[in-house]
Backbone as a printed PyTorch tensor [residue, N CA C, xyz], in Angstrom:
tensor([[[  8.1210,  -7.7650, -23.4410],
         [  8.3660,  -6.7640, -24.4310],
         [  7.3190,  -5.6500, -24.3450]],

        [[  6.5700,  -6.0100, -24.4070],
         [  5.0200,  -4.9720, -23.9630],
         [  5.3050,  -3.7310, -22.9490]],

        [[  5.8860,  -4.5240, -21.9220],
         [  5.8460,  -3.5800, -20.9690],
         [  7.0020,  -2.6120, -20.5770]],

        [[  8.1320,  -3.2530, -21.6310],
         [  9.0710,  -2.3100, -22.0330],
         [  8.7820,  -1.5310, -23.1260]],

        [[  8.2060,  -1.1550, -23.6740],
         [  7.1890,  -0.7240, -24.9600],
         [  6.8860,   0.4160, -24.2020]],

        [[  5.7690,  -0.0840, -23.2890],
         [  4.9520,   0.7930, -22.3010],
         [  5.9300,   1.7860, -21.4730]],

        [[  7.0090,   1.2900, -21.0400],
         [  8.2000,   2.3410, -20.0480],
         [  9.0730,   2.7300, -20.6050]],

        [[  8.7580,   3.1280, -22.4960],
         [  9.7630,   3.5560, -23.1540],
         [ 10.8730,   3.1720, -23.9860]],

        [[ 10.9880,   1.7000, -23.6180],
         [ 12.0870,   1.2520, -23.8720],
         [ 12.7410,   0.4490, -24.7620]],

        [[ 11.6620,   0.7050, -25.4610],
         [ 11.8410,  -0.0580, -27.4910],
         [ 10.5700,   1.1560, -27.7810]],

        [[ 10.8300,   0.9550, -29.3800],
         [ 10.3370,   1.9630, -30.0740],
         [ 10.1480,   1.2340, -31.4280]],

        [[ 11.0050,   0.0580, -31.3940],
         [ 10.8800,  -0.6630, -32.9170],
         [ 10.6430,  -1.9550, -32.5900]],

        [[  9.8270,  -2.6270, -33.0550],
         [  9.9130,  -4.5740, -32.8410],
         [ 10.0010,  -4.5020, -35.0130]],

        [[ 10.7490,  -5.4340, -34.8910],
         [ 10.7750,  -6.0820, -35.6850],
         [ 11.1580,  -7.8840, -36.1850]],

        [[ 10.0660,  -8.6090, -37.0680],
         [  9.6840,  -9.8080, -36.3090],
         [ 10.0590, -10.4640, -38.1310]],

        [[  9.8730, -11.8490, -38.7050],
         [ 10.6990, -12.4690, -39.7330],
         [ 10.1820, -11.6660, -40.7250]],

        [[  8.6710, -12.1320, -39.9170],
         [  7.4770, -11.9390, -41.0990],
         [  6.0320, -11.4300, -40.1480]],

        [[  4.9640, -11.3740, -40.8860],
         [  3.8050, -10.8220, -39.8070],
         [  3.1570, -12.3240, -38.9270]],

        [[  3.6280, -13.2940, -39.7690],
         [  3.2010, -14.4720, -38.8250],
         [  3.9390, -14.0830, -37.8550]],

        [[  4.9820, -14.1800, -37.5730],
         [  5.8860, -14.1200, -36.2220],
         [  4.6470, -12.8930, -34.8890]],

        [[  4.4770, -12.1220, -35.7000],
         [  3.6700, -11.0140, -34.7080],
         [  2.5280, -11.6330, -34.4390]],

        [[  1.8700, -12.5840, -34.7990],
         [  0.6820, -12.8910, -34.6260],
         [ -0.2590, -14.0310, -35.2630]],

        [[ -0.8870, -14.8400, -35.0280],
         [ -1.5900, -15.7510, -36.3390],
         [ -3.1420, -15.4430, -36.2260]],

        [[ -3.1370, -14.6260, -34.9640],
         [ -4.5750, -14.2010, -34.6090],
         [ -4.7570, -12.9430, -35.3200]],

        [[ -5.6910, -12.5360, -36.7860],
         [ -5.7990, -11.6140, -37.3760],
         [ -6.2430, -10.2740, -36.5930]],

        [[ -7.3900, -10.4130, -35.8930],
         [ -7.3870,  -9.5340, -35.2500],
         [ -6.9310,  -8.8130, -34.2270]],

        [[ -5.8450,  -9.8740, -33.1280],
         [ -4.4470,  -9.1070, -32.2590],
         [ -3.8470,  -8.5910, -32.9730]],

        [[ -3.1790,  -8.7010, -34.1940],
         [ -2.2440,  -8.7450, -35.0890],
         [ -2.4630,  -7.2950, -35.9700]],

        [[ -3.9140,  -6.9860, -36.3020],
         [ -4.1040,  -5.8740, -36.8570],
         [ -4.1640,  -4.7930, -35.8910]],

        [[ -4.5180,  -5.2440, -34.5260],
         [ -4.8390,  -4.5170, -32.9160],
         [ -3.6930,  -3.7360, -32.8250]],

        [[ -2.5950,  -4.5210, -32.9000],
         [ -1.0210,  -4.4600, -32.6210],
         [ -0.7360,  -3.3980, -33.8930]],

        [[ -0.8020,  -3.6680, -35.2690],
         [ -0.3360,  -3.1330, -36.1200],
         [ -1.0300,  -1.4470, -36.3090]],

        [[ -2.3050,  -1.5450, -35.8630],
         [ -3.0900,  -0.0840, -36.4210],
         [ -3.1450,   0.6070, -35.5180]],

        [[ -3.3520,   0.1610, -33.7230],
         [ -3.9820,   0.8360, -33.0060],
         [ -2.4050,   1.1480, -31.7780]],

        [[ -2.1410,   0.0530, -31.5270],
         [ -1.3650,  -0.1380, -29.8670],
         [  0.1850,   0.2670, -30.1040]],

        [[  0.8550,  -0.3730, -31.3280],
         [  1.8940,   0.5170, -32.0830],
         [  1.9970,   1.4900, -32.5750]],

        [[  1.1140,   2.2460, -32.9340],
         [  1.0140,   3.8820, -32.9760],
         [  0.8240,   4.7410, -31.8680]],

        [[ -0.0340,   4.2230, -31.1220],
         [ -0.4700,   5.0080, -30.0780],
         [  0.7440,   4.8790, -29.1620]],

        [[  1.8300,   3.6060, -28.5710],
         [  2.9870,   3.6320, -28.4620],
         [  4.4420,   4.0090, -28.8130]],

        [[  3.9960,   4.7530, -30.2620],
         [  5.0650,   5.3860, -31.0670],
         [  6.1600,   4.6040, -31.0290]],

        [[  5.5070,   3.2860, -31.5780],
         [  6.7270,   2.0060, -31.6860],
         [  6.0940,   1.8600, -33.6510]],

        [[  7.5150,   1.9450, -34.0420],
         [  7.5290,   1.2550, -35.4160],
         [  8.0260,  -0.2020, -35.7160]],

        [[  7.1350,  -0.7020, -36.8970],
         [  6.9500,  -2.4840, -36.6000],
         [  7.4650,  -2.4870, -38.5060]],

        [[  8.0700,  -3.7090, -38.2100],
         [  8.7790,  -4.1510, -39.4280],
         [  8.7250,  -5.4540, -39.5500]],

        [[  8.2190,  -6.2080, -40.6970],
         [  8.1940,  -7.2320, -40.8040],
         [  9.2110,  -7.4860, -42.2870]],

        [[ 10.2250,  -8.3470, -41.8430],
         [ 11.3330,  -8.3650, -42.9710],
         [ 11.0300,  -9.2710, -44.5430]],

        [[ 10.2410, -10.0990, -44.3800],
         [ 10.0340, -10.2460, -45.4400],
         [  9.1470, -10.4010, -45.8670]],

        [[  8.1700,  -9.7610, -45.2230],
         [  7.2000,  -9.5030, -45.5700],
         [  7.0260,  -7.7570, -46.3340]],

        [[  7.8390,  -7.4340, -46.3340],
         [  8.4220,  -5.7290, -46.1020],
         [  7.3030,  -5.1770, -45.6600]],

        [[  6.6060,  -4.8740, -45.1240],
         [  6.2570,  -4.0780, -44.4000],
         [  7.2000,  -3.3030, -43.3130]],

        [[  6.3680,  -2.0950, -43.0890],
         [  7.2420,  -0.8250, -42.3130],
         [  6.0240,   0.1680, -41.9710]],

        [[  5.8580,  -0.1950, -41.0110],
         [  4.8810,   0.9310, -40.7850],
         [  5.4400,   2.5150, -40.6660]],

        [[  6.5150,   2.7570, -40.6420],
         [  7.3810,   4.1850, -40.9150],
         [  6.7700,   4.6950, -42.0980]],

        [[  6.6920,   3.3000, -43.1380],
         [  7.0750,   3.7420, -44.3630],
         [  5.2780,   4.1470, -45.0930]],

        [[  4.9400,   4.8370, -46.1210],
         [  3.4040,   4.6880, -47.1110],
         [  3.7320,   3.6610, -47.8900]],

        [[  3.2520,   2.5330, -47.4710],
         [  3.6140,   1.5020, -48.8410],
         [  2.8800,   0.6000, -48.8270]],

        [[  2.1190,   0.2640, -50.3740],
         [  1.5850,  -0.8150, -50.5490],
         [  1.3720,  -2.1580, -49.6290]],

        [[  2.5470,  -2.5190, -49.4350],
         [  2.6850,  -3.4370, -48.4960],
         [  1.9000,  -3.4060, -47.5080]],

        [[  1.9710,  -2.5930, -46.6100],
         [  1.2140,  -2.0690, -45.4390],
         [  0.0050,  -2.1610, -45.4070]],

        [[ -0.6210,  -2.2510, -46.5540],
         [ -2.0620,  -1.7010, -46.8910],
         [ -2.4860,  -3.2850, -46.9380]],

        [[ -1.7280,  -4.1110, -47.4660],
         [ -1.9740,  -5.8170, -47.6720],
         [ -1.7440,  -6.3060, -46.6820]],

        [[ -1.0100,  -5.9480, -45.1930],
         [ -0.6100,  -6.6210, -43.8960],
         [ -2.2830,  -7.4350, -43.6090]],

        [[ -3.0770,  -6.1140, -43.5530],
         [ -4.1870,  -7.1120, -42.8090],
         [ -5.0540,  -8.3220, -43.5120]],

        [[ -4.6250,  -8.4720, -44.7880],
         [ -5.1170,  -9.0040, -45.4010],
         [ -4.0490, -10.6090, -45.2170]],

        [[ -2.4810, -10.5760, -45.0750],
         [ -1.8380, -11.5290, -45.1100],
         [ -2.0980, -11.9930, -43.2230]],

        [[ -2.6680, -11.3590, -42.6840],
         [ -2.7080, -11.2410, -41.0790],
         [ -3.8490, -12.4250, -41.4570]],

        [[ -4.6610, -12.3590, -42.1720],
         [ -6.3770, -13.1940, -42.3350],
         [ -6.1640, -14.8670, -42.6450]],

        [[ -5.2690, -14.5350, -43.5450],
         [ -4.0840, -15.8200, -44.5340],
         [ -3.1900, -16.7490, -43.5120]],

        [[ -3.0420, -16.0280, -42.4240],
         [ -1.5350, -16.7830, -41.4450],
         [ -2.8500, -17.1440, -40.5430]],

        [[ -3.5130, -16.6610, -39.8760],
         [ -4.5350, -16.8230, -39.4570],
         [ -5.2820, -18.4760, -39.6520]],

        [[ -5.6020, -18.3050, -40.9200],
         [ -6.2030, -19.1780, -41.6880],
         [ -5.3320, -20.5850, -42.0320]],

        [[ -4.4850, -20.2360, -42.1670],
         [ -2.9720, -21.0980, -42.5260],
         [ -3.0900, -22.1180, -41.0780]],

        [[ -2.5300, -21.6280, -39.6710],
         [ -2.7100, -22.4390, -38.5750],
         [ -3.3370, -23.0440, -38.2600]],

        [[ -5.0740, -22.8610, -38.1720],
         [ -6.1560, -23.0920, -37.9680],
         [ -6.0110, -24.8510, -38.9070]],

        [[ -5.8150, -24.1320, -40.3120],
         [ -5.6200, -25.2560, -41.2050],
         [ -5.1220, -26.7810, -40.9970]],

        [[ -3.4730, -26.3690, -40.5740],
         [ -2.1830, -26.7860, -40.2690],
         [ -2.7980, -27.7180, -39.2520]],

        [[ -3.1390, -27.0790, -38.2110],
         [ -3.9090, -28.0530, -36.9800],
         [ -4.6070, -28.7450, -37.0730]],

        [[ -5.4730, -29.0470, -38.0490],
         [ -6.8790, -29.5950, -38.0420],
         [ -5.6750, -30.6560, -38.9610]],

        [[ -4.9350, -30.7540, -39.7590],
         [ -4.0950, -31.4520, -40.7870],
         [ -3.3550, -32.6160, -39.5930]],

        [[ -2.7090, -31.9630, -38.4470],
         [ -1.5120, -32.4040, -37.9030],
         [ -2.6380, -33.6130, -37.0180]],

        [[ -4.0180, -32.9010, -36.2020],
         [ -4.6600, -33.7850, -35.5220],
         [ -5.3320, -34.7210, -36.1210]],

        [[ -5.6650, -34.6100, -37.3240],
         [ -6.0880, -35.6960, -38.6750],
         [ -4.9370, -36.7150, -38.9800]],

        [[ -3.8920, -36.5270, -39.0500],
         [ -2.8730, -37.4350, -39.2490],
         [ -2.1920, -38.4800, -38.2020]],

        [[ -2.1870, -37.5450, -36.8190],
         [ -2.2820, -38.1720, -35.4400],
         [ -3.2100, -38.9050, -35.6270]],

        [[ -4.6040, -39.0530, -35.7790],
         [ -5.1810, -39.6610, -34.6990],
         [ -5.8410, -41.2670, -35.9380]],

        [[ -5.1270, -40.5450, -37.0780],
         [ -5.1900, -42.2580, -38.2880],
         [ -3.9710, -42.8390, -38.1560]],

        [[ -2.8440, -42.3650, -37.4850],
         [ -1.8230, -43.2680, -37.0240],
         [ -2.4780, -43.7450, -35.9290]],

        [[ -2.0430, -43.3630, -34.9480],
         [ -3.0820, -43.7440, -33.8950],
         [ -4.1490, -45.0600, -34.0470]],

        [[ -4.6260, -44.8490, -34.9940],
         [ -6.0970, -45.7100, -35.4580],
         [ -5.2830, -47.1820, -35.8270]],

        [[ -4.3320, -46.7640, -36.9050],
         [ -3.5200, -47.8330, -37.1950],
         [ -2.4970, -48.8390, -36.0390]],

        [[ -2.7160, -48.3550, -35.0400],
         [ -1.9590, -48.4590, -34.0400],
         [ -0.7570, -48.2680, -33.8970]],

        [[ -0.1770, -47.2190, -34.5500],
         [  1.2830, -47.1300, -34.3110],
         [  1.2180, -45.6080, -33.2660]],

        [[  2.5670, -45.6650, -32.5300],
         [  3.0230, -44.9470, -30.9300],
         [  2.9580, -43.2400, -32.3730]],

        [[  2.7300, -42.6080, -31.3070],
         [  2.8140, -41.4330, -31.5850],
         [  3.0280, -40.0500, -30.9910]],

        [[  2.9100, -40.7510, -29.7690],
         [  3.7230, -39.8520, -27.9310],
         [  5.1500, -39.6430, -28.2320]],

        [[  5.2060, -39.1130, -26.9800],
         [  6.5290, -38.5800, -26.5810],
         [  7.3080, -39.3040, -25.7860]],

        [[  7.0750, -39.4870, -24.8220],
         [  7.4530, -40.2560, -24.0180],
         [  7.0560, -41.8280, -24.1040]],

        [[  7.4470, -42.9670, -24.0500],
         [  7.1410, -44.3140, -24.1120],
         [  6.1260, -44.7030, -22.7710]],

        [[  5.5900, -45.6680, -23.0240],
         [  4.7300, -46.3300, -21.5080],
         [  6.1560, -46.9430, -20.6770]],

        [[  5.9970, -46.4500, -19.5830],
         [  7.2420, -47.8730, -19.0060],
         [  6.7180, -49.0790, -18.9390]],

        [[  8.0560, -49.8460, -19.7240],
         [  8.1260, -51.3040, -19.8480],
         [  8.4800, -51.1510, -21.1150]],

        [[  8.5190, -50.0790, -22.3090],
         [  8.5690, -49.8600, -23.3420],
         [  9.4300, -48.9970, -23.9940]],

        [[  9.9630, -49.2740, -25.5070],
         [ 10.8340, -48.4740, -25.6090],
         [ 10.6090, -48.3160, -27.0360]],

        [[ 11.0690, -47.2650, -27.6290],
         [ 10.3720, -47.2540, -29.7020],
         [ 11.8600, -47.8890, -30.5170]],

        [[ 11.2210, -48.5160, -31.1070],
         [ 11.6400, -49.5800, -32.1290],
         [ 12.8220, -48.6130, -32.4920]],

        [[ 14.1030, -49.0940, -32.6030],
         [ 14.9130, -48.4290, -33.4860],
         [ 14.9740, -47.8500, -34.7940]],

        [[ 13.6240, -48.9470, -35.2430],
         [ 13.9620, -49.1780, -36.6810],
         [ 12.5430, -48.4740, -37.1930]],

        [[ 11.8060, -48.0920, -36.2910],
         [ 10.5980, -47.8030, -36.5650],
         [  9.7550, -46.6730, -35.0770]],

        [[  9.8730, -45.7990, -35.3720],
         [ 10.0700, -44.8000, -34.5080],
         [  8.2800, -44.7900, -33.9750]],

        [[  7.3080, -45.2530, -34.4890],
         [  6.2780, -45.1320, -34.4050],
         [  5.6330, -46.6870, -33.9910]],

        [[  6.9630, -47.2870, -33.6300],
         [  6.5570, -48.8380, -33.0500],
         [  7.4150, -48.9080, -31.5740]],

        [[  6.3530, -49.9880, -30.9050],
         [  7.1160, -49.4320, -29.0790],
         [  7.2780, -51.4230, -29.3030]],

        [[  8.3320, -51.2690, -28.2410],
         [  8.9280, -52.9530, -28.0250],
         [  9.6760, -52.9910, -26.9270]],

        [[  9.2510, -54.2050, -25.8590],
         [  9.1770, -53.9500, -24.9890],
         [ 10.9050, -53.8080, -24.4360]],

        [[ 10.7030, -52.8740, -22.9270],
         [ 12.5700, -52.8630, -22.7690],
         [ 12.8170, -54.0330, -21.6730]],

        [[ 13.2990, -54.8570, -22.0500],
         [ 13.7010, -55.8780, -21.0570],
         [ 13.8190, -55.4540, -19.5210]],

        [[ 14.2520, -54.5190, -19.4770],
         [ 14.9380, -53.6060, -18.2040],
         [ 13.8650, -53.6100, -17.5880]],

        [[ 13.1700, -52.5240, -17.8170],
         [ 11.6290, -51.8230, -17.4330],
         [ 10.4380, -53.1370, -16.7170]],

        [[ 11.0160, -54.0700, -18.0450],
         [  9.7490, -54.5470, -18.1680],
         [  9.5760, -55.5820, -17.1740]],

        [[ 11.0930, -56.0150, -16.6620],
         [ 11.3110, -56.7580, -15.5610],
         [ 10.3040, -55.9910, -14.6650]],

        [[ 11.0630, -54.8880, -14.0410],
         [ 10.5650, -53.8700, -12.8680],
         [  8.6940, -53.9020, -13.2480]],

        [[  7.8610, -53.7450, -14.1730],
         [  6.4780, -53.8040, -14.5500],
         [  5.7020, -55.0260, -14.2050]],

        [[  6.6810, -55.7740, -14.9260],
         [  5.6610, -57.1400, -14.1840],
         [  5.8540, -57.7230, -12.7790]],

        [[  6.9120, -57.1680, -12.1220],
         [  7.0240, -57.2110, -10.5590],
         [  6.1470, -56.4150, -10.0890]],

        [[  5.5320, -55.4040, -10.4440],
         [  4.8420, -54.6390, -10.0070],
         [  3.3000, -55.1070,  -9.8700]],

        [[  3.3570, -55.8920, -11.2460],
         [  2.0700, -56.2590, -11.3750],
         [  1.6500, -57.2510, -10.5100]],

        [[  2.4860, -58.1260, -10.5090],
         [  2.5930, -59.4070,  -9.7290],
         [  2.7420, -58.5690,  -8.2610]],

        [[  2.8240, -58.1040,  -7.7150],
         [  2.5190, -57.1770,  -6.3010],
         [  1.4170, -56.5040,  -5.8440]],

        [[  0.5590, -56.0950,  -6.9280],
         [ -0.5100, -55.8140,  -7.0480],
         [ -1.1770, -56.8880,  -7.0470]],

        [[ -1.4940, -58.0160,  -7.6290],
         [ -1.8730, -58.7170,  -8.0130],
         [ -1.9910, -60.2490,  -6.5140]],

        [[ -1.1590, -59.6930,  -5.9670],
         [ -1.3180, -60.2160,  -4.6600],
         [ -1.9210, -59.2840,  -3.3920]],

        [[ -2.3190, -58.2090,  -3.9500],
         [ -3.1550, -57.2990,  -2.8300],
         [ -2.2160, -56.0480,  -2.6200]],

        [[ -0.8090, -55.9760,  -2.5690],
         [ -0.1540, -55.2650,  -2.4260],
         [ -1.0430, -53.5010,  -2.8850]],

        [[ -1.3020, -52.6230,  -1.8260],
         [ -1.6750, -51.0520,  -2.8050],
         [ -0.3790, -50.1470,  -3.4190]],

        [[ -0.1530, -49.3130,  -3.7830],
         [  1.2020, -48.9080,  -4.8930],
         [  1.6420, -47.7770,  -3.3580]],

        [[  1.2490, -47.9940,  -2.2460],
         [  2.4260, -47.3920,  -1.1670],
         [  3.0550, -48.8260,  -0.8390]],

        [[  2.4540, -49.9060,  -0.0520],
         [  3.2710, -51.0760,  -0.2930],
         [  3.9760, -51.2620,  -1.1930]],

        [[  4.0010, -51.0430,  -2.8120],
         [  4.5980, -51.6400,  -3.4090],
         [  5.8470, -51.0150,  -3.9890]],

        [[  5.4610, -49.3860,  -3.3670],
         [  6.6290, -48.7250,  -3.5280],
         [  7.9860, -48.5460,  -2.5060]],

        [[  7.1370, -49.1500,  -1.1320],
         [  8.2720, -49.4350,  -0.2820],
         [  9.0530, -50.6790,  -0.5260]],

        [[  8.2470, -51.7520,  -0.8870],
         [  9.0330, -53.1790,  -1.4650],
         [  9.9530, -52.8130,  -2.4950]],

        [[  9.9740, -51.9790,  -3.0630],
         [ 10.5760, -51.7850,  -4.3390],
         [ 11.5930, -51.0920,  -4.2140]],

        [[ 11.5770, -50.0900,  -3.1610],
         [ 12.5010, -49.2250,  -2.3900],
         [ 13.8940, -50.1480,  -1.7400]],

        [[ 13.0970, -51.0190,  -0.5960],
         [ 14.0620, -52.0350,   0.0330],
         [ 14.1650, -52.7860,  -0.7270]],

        [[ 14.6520, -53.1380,  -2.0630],
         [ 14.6870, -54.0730,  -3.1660],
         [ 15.5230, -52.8940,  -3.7280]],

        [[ 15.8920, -51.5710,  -3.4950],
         [ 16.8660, -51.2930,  -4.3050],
         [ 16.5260, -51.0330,  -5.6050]],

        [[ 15.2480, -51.3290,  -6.1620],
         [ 14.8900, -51.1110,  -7.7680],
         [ 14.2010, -49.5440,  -7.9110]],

        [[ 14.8860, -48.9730,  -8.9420],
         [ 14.7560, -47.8600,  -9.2660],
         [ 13.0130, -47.6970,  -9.4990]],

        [[ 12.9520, -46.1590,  -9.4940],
         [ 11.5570, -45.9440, -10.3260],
         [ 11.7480, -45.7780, -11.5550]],

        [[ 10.8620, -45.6700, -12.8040],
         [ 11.0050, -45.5900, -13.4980],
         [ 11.4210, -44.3080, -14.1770]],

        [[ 11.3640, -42.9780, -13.1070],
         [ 12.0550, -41.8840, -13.4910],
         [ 13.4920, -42.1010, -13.3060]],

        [[ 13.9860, -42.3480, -12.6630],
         [ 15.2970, -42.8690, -11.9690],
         [ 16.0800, -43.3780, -12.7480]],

        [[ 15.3050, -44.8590, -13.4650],
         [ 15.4100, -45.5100, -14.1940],
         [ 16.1410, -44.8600, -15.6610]],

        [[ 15.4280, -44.1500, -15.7870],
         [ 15.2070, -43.3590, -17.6610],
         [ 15.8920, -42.1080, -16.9970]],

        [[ 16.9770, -41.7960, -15.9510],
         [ 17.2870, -40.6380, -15.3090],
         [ 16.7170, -39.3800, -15.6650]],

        [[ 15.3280, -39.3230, -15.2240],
         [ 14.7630, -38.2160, -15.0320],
         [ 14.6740, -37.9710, -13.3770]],

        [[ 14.7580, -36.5380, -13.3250],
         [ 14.3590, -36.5490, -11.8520],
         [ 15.3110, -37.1210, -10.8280]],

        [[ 16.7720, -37.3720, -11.7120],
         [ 17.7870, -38.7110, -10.5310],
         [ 18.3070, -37.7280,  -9.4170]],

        [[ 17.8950, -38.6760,  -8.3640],
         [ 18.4900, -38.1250,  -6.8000],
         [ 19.9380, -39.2790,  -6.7760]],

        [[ 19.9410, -40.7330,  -7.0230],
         [ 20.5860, -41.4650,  -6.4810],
         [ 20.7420, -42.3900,  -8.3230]],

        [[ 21.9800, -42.5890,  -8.6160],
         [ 21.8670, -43.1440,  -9.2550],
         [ 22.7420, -44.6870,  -9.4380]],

        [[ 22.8430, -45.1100, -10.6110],
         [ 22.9290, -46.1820, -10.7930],
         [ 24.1600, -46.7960, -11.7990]],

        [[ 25.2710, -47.2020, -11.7090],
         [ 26.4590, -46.8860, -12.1490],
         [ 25.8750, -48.5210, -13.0760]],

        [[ 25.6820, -49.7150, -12.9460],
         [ 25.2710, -50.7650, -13.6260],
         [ 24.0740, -50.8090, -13.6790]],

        [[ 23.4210, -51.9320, -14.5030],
         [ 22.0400, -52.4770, -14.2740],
         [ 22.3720, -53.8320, -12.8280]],

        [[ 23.7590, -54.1770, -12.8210],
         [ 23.5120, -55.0720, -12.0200],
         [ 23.3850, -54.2850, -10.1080]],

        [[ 24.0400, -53.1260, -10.1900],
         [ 23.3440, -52.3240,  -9.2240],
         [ 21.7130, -52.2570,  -8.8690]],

        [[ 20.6470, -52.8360,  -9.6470],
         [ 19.5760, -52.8750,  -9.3930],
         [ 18.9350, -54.1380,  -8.9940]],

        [[ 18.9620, -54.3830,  -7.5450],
         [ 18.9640, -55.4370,  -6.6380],
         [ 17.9070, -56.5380,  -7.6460]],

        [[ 16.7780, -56.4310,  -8.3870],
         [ 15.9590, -57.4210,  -8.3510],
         [ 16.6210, -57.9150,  -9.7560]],

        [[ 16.9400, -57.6520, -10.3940],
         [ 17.5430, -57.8780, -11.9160],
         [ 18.6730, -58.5360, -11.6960]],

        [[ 19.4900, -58.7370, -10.9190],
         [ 20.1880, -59.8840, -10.5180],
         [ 20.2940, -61.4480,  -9.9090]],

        [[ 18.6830, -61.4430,  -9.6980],
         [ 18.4150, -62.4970,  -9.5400],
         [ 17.9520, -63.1500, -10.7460]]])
């Protein structure tokens, strides 16, 4: 957008509110006093009403609600990583993605239990390791064994896939 700004080619941004333009007070006032005028781009924030077209009160309070949104995130974050990391403490899952061998509780989104599937393929692994095997050996054994990776598996990344579980050579035994 900037650089269509710069080659002419907007003249107006208009954004929900002044958070949307910015949470960093001072880009945000950069943008509003200095780089949008000097660009002869007019900025509107809708409910925030502001209009820089316009003389209005409003306008005069932007940099002050710019300090507030600012302040607000900063906040928000320090809240969200405080709450993470006492779940966490408590031991309940709080990722995105599961460990393989694992899958989140149906019933409890912040509890992991193990996936039968996976977990087969994990402790073969381990048990391969565990006999000296290094993880290029154990990825060729696993290869000529027909057993998926675990991207494969969870079809991420699928080149070749897998129409059953009984298609996956070691899980049939």
């Amino acid at each position: 957008m900037l650089k269509d700004i710069e080659n002419g080619k907007v003249d107006m941004v208009i954004t929900k509110d002044l958070s949307r333009l910015g949470r960093d007070y001072i880009g945000t006032g950069e943008y509003m006093e200095k780089w949008f005028p000097a660009h002869k781009v007019r900025y509107v924030a809708l409910t925030d009403n502001i209009d820089t077209a316009l003389d209005s009160s409003n306008n005069d309070i932007a940099p002050f609600k710019a300090i507030l949104n600012d302040m607000y995130a900063k906040d928000l974050s320090k809240k969200i990583k405080t709450a993470l990391y006492t779940m966490q403490k408590q031991g309940k899952w709080v990722g995105g993605n599961t460990p393989i061998g694992y899958k989140t509780d149906p019933d409890d989104k912040n509890h992991l239990i193990v996936d039968e599937t996976e977990g087969k393929i994990v402790r073969r692994m381990f048990e391969l390791a565990y006999n000296g095997n290094n993880h290029f050996k154990i990825r060729d054994i696993l290869e000529n064994d027909n057993i998926p990776t675990p991207a494969v598996l969870r079809n991420r990344f699928c080149r070749r896939t897998f129409s059953s579980i009984s298609d996956i050579g070691m899980l049939q035994q």
